[in-house]
C-alpha positions as CSV (number, residue, x, y, z in Angstrom):
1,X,-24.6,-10.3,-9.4
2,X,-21.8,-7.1,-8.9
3,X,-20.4,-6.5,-5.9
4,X,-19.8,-3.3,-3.8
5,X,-16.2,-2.6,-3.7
6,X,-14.1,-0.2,-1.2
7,X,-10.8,0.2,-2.2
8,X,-8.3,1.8,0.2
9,X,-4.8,2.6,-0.3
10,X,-2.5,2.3,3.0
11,X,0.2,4.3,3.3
12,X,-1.1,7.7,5.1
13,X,-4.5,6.5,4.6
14,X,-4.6,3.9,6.5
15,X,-2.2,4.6,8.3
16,X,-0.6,7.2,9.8
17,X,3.1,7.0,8.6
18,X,5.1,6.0,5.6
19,X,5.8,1.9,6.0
20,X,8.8,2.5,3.5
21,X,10.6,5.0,6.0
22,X,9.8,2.8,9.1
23,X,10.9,-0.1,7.3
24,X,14.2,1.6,6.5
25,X,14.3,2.0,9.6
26,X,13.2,-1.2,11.1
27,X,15.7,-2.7,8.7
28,X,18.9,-0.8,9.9
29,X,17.7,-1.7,14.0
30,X,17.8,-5.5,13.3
31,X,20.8,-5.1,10.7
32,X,23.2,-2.5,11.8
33,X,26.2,-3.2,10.0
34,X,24.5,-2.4,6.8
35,X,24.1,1.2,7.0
36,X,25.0,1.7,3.4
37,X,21.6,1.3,2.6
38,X,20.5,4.1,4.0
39,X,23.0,6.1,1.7
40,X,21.8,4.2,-1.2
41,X,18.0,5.1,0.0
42,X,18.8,8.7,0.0
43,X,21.0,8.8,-3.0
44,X,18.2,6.6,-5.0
45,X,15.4,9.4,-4.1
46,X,17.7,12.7,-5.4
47,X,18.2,10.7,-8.9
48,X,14.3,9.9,-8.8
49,X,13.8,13.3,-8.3
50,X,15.8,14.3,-11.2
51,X,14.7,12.1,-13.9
52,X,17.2,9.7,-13.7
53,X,16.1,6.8,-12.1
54,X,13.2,4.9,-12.1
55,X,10.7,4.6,-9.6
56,X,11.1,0.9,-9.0
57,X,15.0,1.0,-9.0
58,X,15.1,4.1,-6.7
59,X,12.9,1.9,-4.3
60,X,14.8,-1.4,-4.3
61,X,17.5,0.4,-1.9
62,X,14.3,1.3,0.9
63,X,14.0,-2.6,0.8
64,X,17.5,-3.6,0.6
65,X,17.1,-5.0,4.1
66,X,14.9,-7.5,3.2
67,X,17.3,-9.8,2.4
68,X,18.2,-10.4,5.9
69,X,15.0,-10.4,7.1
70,X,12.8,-13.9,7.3
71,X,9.1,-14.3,7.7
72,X,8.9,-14.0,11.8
73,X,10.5,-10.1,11.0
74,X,7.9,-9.3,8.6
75,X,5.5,-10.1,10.7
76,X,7.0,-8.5,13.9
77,X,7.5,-5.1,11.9
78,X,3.7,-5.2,10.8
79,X,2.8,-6.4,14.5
80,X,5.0,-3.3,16.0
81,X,5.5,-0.8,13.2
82,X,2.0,-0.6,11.1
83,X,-0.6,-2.2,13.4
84,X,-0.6,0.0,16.4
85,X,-0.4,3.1,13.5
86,X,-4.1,2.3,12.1
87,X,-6.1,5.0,12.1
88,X,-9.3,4.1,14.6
89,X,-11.2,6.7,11.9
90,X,-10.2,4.6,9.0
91,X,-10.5,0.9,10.5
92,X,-14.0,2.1,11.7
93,X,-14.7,2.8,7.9
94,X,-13.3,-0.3,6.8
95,X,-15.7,-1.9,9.4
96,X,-18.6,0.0,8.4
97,X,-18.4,-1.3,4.7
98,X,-17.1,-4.4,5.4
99,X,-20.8,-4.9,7.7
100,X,-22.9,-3.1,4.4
101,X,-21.8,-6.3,2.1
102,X,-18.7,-4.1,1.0
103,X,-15.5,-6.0,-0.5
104,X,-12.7,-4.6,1.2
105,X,-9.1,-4.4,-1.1
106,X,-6.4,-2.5,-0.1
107,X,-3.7,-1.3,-2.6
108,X,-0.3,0.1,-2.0
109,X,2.7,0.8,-3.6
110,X,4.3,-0.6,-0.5
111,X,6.0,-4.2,-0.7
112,X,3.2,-6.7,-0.3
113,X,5.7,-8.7,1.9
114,X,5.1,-6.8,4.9
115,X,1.8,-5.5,3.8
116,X,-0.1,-9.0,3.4
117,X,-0.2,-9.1,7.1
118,X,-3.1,-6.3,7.1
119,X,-5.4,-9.7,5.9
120,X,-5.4,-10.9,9.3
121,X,-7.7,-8.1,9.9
122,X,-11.5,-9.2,9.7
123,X,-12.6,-6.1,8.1
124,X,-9.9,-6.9,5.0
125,X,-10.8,-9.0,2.0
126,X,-7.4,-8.9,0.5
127,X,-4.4,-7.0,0.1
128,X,-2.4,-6.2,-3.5
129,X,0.8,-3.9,-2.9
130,X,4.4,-3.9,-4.5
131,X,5.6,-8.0,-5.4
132,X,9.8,-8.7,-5.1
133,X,11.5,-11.1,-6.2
134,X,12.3,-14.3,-4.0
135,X,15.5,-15.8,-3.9
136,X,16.1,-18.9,-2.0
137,X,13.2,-18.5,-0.1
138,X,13.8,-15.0,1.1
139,X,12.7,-11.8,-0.7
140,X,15.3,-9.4,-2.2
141,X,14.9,-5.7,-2.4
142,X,14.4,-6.2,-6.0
143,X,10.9,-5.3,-7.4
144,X,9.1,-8.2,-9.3
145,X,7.1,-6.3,-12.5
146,X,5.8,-2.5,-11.9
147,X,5.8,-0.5,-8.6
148,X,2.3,-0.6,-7.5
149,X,1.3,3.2,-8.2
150,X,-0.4,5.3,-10.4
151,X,-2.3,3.5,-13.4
152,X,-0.7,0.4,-11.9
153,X,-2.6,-0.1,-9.4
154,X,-5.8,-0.5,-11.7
155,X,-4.1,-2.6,-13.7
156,X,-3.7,-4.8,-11.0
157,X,-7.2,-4.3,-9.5
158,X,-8.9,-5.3,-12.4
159,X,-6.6,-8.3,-13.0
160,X,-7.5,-9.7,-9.2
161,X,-11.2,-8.7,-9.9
162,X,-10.9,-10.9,-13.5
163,X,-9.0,-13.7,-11.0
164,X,-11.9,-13.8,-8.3
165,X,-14.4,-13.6,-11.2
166,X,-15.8,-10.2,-9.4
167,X,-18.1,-7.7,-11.5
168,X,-18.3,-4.7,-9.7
169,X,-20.6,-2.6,-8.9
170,X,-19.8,0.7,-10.2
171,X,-22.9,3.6,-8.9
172,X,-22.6,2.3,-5.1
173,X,-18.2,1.1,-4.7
174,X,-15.7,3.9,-3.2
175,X,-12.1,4.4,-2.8
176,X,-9.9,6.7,-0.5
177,X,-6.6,7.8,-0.6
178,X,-4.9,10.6,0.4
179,X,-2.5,11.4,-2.8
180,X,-3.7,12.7,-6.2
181,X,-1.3,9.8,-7.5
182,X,-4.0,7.5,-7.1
183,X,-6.7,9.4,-9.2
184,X,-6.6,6.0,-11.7
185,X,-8.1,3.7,-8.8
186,X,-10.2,6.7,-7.3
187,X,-12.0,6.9,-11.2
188,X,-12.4,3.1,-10.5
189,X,-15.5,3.8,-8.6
190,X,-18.3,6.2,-8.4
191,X,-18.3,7.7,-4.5
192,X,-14.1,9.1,-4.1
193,X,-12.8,10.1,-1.4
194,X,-9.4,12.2,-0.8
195,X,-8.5,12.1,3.2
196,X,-7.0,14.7,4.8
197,X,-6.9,16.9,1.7
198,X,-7.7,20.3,1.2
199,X,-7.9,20.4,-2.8
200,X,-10.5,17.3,-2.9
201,X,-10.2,17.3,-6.8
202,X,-13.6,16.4,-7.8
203,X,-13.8,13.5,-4.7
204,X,-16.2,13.8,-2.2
205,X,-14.5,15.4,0.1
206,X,-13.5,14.4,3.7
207,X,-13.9,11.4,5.6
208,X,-11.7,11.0,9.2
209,X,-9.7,14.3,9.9
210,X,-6.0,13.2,10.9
């Protein structure tokens, strides 16, 4: 039997903020004395910009902090940071579908470290985002395979769907976003939706107004 899917990505969908600035952020707050990576995250984004870095390297430096962060921070920063910052719009969504039979997967290109967290909600089947690399039990900035964006992310959708043994069910599954960068998992499904957008692209159109 398939099964209804709603895929949602987070950042600015779910959300009403970028995690990867607030985590910078977060990061410096607990760890003042290293500023410089701050300096490293804005250097890192010009030489994205231009070509001549990649996207997973120019990241690493936005999670730099990681390092001297355990599991209690993560957690605080998803409790303080990201949780009170859900949209009511789009967690009413996610609790509509999730109540229709819907499975509920969220996909970012944020660090599932910090992201995993959004499975404690009820309306949340599971979360895929970003993986680093651990080293003696903590993460490090580095990022572990391919930044979760793009084509990426259906790579990765339909290797967890092949995991759970899922078939899904194409003519009645949706997805949101609100970037054109996720086109690939919006194609994933028959009913798209582009929030908050003005050029809709072929999606349905609007959902919550933000």
């Amino acid at each position: 039997m398939s099964q209804k899917l709603a895929l949602f990505d987070v950042d600015k969908t779910i959300i009403f903020n970028d995690s990867m600035f607030s985590f910078l952020l977060y990061g410096l707050k607990k760890k003042p004395a290293s500023l410089h990576w701050v300096f490293l995250a804005g250097l890192y984004s010009v030489l994205y910009k231009l070509n001549l870095m990649s996207a997973e390297h120019a990241k690493s430096a936005f999670f730099g902090f990681i390092k001297y962060l355990d599991e209690k921070d993560l957690k605080q920063f998803f409790d303080t940071k990201l949780k009170p910052r859900i949209y009511s719009q789009a967690l009413k969504e996610m609790r509509y579908r999730k109540q229709e039979g819907y499975h509920i997967l969220l996909v970012t290109a944020s660090p599932a470290a910090y992201m995993k967290y959004f499975n404690e909600l009820n309306e949340v089947d599971s979360v895929i985002g970003t993986e680093l690399t651990i080293k003696e039990g903590r993460y490090t900035g580095t990022i572990k395979g391919n930044n979760c964006k793009g084509e990426e992310k259906v790579v990765r959708i339909k290797h967890y769907l092949a995991e759970k043994k899922i078939t899904p069910d194409y003519n009645n599954s949706c997805a949101y976003s609100d970037s054109l960068s996720d086109m690939p998992m919006l194609t994933l499904v028959k009913h798209s939706y582009l929030i908050n957008r003005k050029d809709t692209a072929g999606c349905e159109g609007l959902i919550w107004s933000f």
